[in-house]
Each structure stands twice: as structure tokens, then as C-alpha cells.
N, C-alpha and C positions, 0 to 999 in steps of 0.2 A: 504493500500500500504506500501508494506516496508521503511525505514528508510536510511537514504544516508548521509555519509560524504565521505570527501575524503582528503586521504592519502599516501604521495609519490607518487601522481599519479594515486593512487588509489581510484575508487567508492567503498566505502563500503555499500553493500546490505544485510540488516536485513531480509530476507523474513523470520521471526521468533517471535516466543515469547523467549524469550533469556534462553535457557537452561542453568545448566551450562560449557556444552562443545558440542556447536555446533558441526556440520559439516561442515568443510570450502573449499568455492570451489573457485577456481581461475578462473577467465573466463578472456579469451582470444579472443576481436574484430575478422574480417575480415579487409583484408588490404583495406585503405580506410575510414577506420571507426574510433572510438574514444570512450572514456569510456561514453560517453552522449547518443550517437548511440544506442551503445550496451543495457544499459539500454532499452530505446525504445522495443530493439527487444526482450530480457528478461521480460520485465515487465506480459506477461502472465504468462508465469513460476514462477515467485516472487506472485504472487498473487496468485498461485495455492498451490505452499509449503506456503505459509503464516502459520505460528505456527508448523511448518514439524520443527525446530530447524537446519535449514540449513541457510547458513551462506555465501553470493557470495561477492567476494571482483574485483571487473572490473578494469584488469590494460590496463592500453595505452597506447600503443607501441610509441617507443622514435621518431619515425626517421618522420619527417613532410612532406607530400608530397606537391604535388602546388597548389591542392583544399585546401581551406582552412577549415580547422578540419578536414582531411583527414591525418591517420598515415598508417606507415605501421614497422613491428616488423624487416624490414632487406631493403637492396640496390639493386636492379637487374639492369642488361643492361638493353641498347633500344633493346624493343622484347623478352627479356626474361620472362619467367615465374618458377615461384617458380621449379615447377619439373623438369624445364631442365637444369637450373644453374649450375653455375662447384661450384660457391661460392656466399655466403650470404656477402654483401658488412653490418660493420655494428654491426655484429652478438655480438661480443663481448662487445658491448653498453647496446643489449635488456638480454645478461647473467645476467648482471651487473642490471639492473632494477628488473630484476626478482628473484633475491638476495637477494635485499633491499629491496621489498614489502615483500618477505620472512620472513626477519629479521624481520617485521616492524609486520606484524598482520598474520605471518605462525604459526606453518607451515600447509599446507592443505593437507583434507584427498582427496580434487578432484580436478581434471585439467579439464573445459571443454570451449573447443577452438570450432571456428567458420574460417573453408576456411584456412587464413595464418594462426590465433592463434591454428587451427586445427593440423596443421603441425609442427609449434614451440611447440606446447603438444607433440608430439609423437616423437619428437627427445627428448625431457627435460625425456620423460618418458623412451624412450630408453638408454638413460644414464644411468638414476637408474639402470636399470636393467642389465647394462653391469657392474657396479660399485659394484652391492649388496646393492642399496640404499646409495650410499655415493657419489653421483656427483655432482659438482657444477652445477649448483645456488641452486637446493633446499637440503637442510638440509637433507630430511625425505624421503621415498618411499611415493608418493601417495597409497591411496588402491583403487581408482575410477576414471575413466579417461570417459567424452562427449566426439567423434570425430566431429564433424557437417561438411559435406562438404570437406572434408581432399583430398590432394593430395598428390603425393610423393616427400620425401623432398630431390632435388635432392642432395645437396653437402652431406646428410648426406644419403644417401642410404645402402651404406655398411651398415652404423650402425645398420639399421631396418633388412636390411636383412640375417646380420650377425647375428642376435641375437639367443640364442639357445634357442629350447624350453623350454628345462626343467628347463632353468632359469627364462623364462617367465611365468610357471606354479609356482617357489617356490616364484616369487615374491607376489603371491596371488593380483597380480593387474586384476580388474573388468572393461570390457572396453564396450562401448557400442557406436559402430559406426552408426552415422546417416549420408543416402546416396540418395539423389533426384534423383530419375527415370528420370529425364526430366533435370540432371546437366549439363549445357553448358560453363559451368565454369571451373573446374575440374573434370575431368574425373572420374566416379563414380569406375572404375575398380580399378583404381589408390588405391581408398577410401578400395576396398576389398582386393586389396593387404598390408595395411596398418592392416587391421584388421586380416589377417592372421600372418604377424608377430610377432601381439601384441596376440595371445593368441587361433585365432578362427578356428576352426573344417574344415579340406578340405571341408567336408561335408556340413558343414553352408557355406562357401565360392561357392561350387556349387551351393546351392541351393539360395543365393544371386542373383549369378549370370544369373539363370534362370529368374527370378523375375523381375533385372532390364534390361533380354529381351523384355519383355511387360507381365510378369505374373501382379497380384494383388496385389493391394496395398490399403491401408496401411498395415504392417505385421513386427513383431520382427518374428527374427530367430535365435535359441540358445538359451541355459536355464543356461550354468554353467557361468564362469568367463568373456567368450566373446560372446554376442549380435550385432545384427546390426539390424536395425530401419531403414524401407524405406520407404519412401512418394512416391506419386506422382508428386510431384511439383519438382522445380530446385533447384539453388541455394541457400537455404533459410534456417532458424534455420524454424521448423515446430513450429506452436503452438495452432494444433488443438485438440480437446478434445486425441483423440488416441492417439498422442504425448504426450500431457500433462502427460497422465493416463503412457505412458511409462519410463517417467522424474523420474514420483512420485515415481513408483513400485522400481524403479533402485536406486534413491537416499534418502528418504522419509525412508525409511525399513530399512535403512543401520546408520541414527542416533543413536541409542541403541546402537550397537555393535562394 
């Protein structure tokens, strides 16, 4: 099992024999959850790259909700949900943590978020990519981005949908949306318009879409920069062997280079 400290808030996860320059991925809870949590639901994947030289550091979002060990990475109304909000109450707290873990053991070549941290990925990654790799909080352009469960990030929408392709193609960002057939949580549509911003083929986007009508599952779809990964299940990081084997292929092979 991999190896755990923690710093600024951060779980540091070894799932490695220590190269000397790992790959480093930032993982990002679901709201509700906590860096303790997340681990939990990680730990198949950490024991699957074990010696892959990949490198997860689990930050936890600032803001405390009324369950206790229960965070969440922003502030909504009563009733609101992430993709209909005009504004993230907050937001400029979780910039400012995501900074400092930055600063502290960055910068990473990977963002992979789960539900809300799915969402705070794809705006942090939508920055870079409006900026040319130069927006706060992180320093660096990721080159690899998990979506798990993602919805759309309403105050920041422009931003995703503003974005042009051809700046999304020179970002040379690799993104790999994972979307539950059965999501009663967020809207799995939400999750393929998300991945169409970030990179993905009308094409793979139809043919998602046919899929999560009741086609077959489990199945990647796409081969270049943008993938998307459907289960059958809901809400959920998957981590069953097919998953796992899609984890590995997507980040595993990308150590070297």
C-alpha cells in the first residue's frame, strides 16, 4: 500500500517506487468528503499503479460543512447546486489553497477530480488554457486531466464554453472523462458537454451519448487527447478491473514522457 503524509492539507500518496520525477496528480474529493474519504475510495487505484512512478497528493477543500468531516471546495444557497449557481460563495479561499499545495509539492502533471473536485478541475484547467498556461493558482499547464462525475460549473460557464479549440488542441492537455450511466447526481450530459469543451470529437460526444441511452457498458470512447470512460453504475469513482486497466493505460504510459 502506498505511503501517506500530509501537507498543507495535503495527503501525500506514494503509489510508487520513487523515480526520480514522478508523475504528480492532484486529486480533488466530492463535496462532502475529505482527504481521509478520498483515500478510501482511491486506494484500489494506488495499489494498482503501485511502482507505475505516479505520485497523488489529496487536497481538502477549505470550506467545513455541518457533517462532521464533511468539506466542500465552495458556498451554495439553500437549493442550489453547483451547475445552476450564478456564484461560488468562497471560491477565492479554495484558489488560494490550491496555490499553496502548489507551491508546496507542485507542480502536477495531473488534475483528477471527483463530482465538485471534478468541476473545480475543469475550471482550474480552463484557465490555463484561456491564459496559455499562466493562471492562477497553478504555476504550470497540466498535461492530464480525470473528470469523475463532473457537472457544469455554472458561474464559470462562459469560461468552458468560451474556450476555442484550437487553443485546447495546442494546449496538448489529455483528458479522460469518466461518466455513470445510472448518475443521479449530476447529470451525465452535463459531464459530455464538459468533455466536449475540453478537447472531444462531436463524434465521441454522439456516440457517448448513444451509450449513456442504454447502449453497453463498460467502454472508452476516443483514442487521441480526449477519452471518456462509462460505467454502468452512478455516482461513483469506478474501480473495477476495466477501470482500473483504463486508469493505468491513461496515466501509467505517460511516466516516461
Amino acid at each position: 500500500m502506498a505511503a501517506a503524509r500530509t501537507l498543507l492539507g495535503t495527503l501525500l500518496l506514494a503509489a510508487m517506487a520513487s523515480p526520480a520525477a514522478p508523475l504528480k496528480v492532484l486529486s480533488l474529493h466530492g463535496k462532502g468528503g475529505n482527504t481521509g474519504s478520498f483515500f478510501m475510495t482511491m486506494a484500489p487505484v494506488l495499489e494498482r499503479l503501485q511502482g507505475e512512478g505516479v505520485e497523488f497528493h489529496l487536497q481538502q477543500a477549505p470550506h467545513p460543512m455541518t457533517d462532521l468531516g464533511a468539506y466542500q471546495w465552495w458556498l451554495l444557497r439553500a437549493g442550489e447546486r453547483s451547475f445552476t449557481a450564478t456564484e461560488y460563495g468562497g471560491f477565492d479561499k479554495t484558489m488560494q489553497d490550491i496555490r499553496a499545495c502548489s507551491d508546496e509539492v507542485g507542480p502536477f502533471d495531473c488534475i483528477w477530480g471527483h463530482s465538485q473536485g471534478a468541476i473545480l478541475a475543469s475550471i482550474l484547467l480552463a484557465k490555463q488554457i484561456e491564459s496559455a498556461g499562466e493562471a492562477f493558482p497553478l504555476p504550470k499547464m497540466p498535461r492530464f486531466a480525470i473528470l469523475n462525475g463532473a457537472a457544469w460549473p455554472g458561474p464559470f460557464g462562459d469560461l468552458l464554453s468560451g474556450l476555442d479549440s484550437a487553443a485546447v488542441a495546442a494546449s496538448g492537455l489529455q483528458v479522460l472523462s469518466v461518466i455513470g450511466q445510472q448518475d443521479d447526481i449530476n447529470p451525465p450530459e452535463q459531464a459530455l458537454e464538459l468533455a466536449k469543451c475540453l478537447g472531444a470529437t462531436p463524434e465521441d460526444v454522439t456516440k457517448a451519448s448513444d451509450v449513456l441511452a442504454g447502449g453497453s457498458t463498460p467502454c472508452v470512447i476516443g483514442e487521441g487527447n480526449s477519452r471518456i470512460l462509462i460505467h454502468g453504475g452512478g455516482h461513483i469513482v469506478p474501480t473495477d478491473d476495466f477501470a482500473l486497466d483504463a486508469y493505468q493505460s491513461f496515466l501509467a504510459a505517460k511516466v516516461a514522457t
